[in-house]
C-alpha positions as CSV (number, residue, x, y, z in Angstrom):
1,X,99.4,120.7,132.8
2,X,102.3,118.0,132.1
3,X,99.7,115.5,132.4
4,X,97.2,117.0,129.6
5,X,100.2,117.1,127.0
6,X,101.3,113.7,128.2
7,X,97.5,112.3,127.4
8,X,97.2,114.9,124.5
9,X,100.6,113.6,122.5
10,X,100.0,110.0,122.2
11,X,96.1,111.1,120.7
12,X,97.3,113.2,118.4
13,X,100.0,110.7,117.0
14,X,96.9,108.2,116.7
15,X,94.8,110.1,114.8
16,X,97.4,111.0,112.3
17,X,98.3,107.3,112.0
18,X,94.8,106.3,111.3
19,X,93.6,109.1,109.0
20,X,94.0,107.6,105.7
21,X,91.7,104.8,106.8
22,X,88.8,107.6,107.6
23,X,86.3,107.6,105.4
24,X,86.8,110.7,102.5
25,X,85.9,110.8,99.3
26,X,88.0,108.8,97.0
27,X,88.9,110.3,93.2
28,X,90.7,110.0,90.5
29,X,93.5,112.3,90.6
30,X,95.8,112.1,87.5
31,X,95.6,110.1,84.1
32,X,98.3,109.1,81.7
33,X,97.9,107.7,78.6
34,X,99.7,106.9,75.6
35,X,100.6,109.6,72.5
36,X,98.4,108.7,69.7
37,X,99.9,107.8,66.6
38,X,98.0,107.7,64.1
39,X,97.5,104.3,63.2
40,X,94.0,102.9,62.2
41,X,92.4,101.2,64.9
42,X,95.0,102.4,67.6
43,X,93.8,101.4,71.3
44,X,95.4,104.4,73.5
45,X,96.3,102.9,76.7
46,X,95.3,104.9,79.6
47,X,96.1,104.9,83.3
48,X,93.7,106.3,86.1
49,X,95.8,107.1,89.3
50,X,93.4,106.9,92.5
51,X,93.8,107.8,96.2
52,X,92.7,105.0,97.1
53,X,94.7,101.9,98.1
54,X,95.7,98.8,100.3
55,X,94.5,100.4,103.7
56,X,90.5,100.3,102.5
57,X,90.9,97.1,101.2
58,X,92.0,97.2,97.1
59,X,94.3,94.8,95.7
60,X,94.9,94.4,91.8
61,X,92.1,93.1,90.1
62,X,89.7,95.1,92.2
63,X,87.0,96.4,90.5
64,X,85.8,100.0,91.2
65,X,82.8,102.4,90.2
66,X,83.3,105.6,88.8
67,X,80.4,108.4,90.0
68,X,80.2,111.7,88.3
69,X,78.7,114.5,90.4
70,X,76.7,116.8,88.6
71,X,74.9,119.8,90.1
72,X,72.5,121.8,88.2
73,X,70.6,124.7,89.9
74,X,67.0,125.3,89.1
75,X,66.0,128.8,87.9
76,X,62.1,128.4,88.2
77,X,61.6,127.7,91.9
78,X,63.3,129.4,94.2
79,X,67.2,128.5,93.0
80,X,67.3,124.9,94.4
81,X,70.3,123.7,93.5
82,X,69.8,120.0,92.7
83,X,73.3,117.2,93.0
84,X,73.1,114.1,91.4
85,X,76.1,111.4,91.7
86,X,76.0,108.9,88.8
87,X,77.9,105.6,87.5
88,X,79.4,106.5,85.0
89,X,81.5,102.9,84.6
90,X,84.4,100.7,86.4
91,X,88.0,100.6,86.6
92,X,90.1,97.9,87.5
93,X,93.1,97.9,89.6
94,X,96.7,97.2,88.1
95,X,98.2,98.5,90.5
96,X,98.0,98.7,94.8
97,X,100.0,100.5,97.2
98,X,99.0,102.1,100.6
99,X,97.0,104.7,99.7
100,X,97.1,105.0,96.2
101,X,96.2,103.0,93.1
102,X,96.5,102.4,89.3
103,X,93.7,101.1,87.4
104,X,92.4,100.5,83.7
105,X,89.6,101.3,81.8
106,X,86.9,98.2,82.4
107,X,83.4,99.5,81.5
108,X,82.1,103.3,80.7
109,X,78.2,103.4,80.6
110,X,77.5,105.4,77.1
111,X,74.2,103.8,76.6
112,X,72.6,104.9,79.6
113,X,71.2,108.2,77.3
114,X,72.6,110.5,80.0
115,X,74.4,113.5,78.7
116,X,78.3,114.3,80.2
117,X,80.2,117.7,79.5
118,X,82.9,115.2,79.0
119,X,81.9,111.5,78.0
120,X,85.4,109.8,79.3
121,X,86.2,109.1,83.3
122,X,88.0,112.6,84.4
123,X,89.6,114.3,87.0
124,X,87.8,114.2,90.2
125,X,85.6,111.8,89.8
126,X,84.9,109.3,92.8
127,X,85.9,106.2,92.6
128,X,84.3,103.2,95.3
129,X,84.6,99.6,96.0
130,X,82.6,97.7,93.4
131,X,78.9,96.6,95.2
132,X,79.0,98.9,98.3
133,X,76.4,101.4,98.5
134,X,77.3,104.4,100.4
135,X,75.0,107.0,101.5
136,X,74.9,109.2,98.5
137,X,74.9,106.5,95.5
């Protein structure tokens, strides 16, 4: 029995250690940005905080795509619920630390004609390494 936990132990601590390299999906998880003002022509600065970081490879001036998942269920046939993940634009890394980022606004795709409840990068969108397909995109 000592033997198990003696094997057991050192896996455990292994598999905590390497979790945040795991793949998982990677989002945006707060924004700050600046109080407008007022002023004509004002650029608000906004930042887009990211769990994603040095361990899976981002170092400032990283570019990253943003995907929007949409999910829209179909009434006709026989409720199908239909998922679609979509570029919505990039972000580029300020900002790098272990597991977590800061980026800046670098593209958003308006003229793609596609319609978003919200047409800025939000809360919980994904967020992946610029140029690597993953199974879903």
């Amino acid at each position: 029995m000592k033997i198990a936990y003696l094997v057991l132990i050192p896996l455990i601590i292994f598999l905590i250690k390497i979790s945040p390299a795991l793949p998982k999906d990677f989002v945006i998880f707060s924004i700050a940005e600046e109080i407008p003002m007022g002023v004509e022509n004002e650029k608000i600065k906004k930042n887009y905080y990211l769990n994603i970081g040095q361990l899976q490879g981002i170092s400032p001036g990283a570019t990253l795509d943003v995907y929007r998942n949409i999910s829209r269920l179909d009434p006709y046939s026989d409720k199908t619920r239909y998922y679609f993940k979509i570029k919505i634009g990039e972000l580029e890394v300020l900002h790098s630390e272990e597991n977590a980022s800061i980026a800046m606004l670098k593209n958003f795709e308006k003229d793609n004609n596609l319609l978003y409840e919200i047409n800025a990068f939000m809360i919980g969108d994904e967020v992946n390494i610029h140029g690597i397909k993953t199974k879903t995109n």
